[in-house]
C-alpha positions as CSV (number, residue, x, y, z in Angstrom):
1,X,-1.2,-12.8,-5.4
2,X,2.0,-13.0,-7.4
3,X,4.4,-10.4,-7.7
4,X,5.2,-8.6,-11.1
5,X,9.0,-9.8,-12.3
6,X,11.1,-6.6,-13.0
7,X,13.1,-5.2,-15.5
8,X,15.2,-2.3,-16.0
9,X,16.1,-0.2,-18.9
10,X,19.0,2.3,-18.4
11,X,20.3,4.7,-21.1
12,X,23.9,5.9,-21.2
13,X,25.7,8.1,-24.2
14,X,29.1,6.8,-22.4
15,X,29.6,10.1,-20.5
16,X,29.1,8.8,-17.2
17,X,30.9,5.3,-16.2
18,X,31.0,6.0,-13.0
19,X,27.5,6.9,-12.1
20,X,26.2,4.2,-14.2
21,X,27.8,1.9,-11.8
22,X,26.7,3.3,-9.0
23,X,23.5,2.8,-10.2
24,X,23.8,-0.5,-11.4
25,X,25.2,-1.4,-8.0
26,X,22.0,-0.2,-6.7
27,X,20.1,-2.3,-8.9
28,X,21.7,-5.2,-8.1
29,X,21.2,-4.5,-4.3
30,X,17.2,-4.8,-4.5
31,X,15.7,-6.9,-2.1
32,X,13.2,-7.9,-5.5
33,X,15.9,-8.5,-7.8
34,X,15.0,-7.3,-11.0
35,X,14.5,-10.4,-13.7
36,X,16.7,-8.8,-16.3
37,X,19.1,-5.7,-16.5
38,X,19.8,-4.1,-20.2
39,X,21.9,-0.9,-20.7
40,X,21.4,1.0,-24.0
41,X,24.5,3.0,-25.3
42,X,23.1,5.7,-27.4
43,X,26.3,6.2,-29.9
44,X,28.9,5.8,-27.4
45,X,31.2,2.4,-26.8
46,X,30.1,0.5,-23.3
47,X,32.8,0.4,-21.0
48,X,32.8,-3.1,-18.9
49,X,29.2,-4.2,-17.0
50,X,28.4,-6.3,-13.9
51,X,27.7,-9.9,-14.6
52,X,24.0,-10.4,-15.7
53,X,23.8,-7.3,-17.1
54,X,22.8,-7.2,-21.3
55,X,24.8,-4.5,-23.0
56,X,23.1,-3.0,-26.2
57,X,25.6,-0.4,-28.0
58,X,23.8,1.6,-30.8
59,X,25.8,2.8,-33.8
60,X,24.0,6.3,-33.6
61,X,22.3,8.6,-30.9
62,X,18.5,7.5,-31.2
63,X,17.7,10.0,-28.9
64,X,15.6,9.0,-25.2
65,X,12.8,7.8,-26.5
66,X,14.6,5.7,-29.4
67,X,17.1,4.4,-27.2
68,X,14.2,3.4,-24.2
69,X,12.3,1.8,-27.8
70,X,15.2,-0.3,-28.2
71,X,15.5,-1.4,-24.5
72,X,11.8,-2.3,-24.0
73,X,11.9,-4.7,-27.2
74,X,14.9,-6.4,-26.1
75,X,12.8,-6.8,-22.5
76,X,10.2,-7.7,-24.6
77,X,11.9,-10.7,-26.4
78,X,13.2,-12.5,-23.3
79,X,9.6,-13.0,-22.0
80,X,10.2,-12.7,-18.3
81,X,9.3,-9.2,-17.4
82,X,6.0,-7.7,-16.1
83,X,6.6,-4.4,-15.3
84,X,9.8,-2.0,-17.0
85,X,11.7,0.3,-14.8
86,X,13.6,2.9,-16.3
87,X,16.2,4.9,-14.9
88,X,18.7,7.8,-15.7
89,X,22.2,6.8,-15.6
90,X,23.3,9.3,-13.6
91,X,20.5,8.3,-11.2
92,X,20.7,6.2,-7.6
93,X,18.3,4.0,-5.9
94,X,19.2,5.1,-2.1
95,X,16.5,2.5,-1.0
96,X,16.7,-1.1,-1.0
97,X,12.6,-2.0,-1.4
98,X,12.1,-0.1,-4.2
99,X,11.1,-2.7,-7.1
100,X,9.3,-4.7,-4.1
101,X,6.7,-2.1,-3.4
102,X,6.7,-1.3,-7.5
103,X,6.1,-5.2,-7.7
104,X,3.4,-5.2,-5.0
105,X,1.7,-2.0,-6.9
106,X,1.5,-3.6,-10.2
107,X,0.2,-6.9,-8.0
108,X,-2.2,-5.1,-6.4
109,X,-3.7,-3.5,-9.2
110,X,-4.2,-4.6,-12.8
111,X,-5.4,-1.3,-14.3
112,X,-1.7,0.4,-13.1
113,X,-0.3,1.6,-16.1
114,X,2.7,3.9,-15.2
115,X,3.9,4.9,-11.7
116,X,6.1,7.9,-11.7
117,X,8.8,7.9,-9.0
118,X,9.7,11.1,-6.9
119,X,13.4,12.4,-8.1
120,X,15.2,13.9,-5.3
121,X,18.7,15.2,-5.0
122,X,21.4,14.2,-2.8
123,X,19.9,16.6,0.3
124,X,16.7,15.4,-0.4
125,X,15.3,17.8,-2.2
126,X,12.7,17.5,-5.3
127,X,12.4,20.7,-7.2
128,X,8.7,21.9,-8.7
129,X,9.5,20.5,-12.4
130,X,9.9,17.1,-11.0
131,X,6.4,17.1,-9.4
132,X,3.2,15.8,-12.4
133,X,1.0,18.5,-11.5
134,X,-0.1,21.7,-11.8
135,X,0.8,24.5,-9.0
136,X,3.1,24.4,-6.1
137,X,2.1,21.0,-4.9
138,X,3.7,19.1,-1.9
139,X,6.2,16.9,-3.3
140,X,5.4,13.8,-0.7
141,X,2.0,13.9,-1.7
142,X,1.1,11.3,-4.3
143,X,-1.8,9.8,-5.8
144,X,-3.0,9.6,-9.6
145,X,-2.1,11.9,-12.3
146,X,-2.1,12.6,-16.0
147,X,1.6,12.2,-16.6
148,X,5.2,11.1,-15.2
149,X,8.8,11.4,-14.7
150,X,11.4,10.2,-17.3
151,X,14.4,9.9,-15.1
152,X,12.5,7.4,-12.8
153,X,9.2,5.0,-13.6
154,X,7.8,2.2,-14.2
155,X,5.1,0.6,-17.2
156,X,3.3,-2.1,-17.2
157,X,4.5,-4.3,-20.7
158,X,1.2,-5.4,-20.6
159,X,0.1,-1.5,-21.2
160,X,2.7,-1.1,-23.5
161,X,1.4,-3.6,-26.0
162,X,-2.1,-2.0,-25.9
163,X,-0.7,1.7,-26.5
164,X,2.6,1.2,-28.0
165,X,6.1,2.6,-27.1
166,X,8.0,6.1,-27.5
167,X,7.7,8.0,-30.0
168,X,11.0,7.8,-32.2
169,X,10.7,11.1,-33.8
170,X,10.3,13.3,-30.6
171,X,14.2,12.0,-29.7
172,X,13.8,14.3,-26.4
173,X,11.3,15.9,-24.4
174,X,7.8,15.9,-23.8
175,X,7.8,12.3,-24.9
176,X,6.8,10.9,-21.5
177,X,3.5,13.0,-22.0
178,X,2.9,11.4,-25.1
179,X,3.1,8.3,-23.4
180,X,1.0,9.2,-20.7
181,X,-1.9,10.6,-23.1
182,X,-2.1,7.4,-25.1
183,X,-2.3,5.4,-22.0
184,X,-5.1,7.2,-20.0
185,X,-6.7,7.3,-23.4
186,X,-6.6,3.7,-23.5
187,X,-8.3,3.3,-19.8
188,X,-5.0,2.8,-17.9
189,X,-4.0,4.4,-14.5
190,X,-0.8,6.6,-13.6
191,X,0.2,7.1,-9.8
192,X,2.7,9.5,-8.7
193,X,4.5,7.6,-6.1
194,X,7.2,9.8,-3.5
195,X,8.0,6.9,-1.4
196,X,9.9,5.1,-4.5
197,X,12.7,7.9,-4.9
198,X,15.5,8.0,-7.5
199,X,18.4,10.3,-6.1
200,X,19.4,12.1,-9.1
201,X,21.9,15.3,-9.0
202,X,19.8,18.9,-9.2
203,X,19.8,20.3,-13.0
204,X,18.3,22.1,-15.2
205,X,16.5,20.9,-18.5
206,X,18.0,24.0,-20.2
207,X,21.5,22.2,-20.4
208,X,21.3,20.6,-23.8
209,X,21.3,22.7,-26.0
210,X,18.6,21.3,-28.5
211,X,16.3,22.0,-25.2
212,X,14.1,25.0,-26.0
213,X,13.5,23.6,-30.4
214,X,12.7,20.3,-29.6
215,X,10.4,21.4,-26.4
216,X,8.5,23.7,-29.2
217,X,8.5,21.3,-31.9
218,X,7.4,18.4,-29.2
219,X,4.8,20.1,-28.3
220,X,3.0,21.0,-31.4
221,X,2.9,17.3,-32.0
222,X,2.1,16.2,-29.0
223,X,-1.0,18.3,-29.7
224,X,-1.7,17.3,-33.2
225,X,-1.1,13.6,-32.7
226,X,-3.3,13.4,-29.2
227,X,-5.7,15.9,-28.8
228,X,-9.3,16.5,-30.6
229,X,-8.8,18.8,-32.9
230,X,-10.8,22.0,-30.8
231,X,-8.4,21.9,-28.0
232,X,-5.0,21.5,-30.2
233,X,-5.1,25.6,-30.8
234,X,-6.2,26.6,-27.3
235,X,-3.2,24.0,-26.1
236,X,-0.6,25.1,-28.1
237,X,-2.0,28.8,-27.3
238,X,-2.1,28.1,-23.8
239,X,2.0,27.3,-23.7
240,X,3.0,30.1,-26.1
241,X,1.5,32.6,-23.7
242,X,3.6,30.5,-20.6
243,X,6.6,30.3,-22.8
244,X,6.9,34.2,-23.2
245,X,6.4,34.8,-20.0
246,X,9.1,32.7,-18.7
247,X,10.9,33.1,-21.5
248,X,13.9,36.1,-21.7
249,X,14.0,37.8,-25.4
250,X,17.2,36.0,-27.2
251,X,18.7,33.0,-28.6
252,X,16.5,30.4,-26.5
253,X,13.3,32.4,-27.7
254,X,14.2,32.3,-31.3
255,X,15.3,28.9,-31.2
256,X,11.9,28.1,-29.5
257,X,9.5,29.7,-32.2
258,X,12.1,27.7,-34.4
259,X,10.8,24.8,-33.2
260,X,7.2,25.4,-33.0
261,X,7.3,26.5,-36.4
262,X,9.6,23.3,-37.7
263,X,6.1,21.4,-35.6
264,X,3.6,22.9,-37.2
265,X,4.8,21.8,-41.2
266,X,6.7,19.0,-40.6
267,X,4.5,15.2,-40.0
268,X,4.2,14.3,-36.3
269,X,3.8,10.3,-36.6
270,X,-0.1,9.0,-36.4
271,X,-2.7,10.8,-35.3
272,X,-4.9,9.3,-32.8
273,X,-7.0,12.1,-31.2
274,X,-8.2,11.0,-27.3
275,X,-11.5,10.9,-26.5
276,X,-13.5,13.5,-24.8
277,X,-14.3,11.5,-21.8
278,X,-10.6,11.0,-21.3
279,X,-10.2,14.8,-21.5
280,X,-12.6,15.1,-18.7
281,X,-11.1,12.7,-16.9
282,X,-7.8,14.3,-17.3
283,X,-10.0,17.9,-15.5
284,X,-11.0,15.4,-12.9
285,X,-7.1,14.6,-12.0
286,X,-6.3,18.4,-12.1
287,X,-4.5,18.8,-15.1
288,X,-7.1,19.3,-18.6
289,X,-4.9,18.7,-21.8
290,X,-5.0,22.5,-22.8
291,X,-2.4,23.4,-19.9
């Protein structure tokens, strides 16, 4: 059985130097090495990188899902890598047999599309957005789900050429879901893995402040480019109720039915509706694409 050969994909807008080195130092200290290393700067100069490292700066902000685009085809091109790891660059790999036991997943199973790490703060801590399912699950117990976490993951390249790569036009949020959809759709597994843990400060998603238009706008195409067409209203439905409960009257509100309303006129890429039996399957794993 031979191991999948590793590479990683970190994103950067130049804001953090030092915790991208941290990081990269904890790449580098993998018992697995990983097969190739390339940094995307998403409108921002690169400052100086280890030896071995490929630096890609981008002339404007292409957003996560542009920016991990451009990584994965450079990955792609070299020809050498398996299995892509991404990772936040304010993220830090506190183990040393992480990409090992990701290699030995991906050996051990071909259908392994996507394994999600566990994202845990410097105490240890994981906090309830960070765990892929629905209620107030145990954050150490893993197994297969229906999507993952963007700070910390891996995909199979071999899945990524079946299903494609992010979608440009969501720039942030919700575009791991998309992801996710189009893989399952496409027969492939996704495992939530807590043993493979990316120390990553504690935050909240509310800190950009694009956060609550593009998670409105994201969602309504998430729905209209995934789902059949008789679950996108009782989807979109189903999170507009959430959202208003959650949701204090005010700036973030407005700037939420902004976005949902910016979703539903404006194009949302290719629409490739998922089949009913992945639906069901998605019911079997807990989570049914209409919540």
């Amino acid at each position: 059985m031979s191991r999948a050969r590793v590479g990683v994909a970190v994103l950067t807008m130049g804001n953090r130097p030092v915790e991208l080195l941290a990081l990269l130092d904890s790449v580098a200290a993998q018992d697995h090495p990983a097969t190739r290393v390339v940094v995307v700067s998403n409108g921002a100069p690169l400052g100086e990188l280890p030896d071995g490292v490929t630096g890609i700066e981008l002339p404007e902000n292409l957003g996560v899902s542009g920016g991990r685009n451009v990584a994965m085809d450079r990955l792609r091109e070299f020809g050498d890598v398996d299995v892509l790891v991404d990772l936040d660059d304010d993220g830090l790999l506190i183990d040393k047999d992480v990409f090992s036991r990701v290699a030995d997943l991906y050996a051990e199973d071909p259908a392994l599309g996507i394994v999600s790490f566990r994202i845990a703060d410097e105490t240890g801590f994981t906090q309830r957005r960070h765990v892929p399912r629905l209620g107030n699950s145990d954050p150490m117990r893993g197994g297969r789900v229906t999507t993952f976490l963007g700070g910390g993951h891996a995909l199979s390249m071999r899945m990524l050429e079946r299903v494609g790569g992010w979608p440009d036009d969501f720039f942030f949020t919700h575009e791991e879901t998309d992801l996710a959809w189009r893989a399952l759709d496409d027969g492939w597994k996704i495992l939530y893995a807590p043993e493979l843990v990316l120390q990553h400060p504690r935050t909240a998603p509310t800190r950009h402040g694009v956060y609550y238009r593009m998670t409105a706008r994201n969602r309504v195409w998430l729905a209209k480019r995934n789902l059949p067409a008789l679950l996108v209203p009782l989807y979109l439905a189903s999170w507009t109720a959430l959202t208003l409960a959650r949701t204090r009257p005010g700036p973030g509100l407005r700037a939420w039915f902004g976005g949902f309303a910016e979703g539903v006129r404006t194009p949302c890429g290719e629409r490739r509706p998922m089949r009913w039996s992945t639906v069901w399957h998605m019911a079997r794993l807990g989570r049914p694409p209409v919540v």
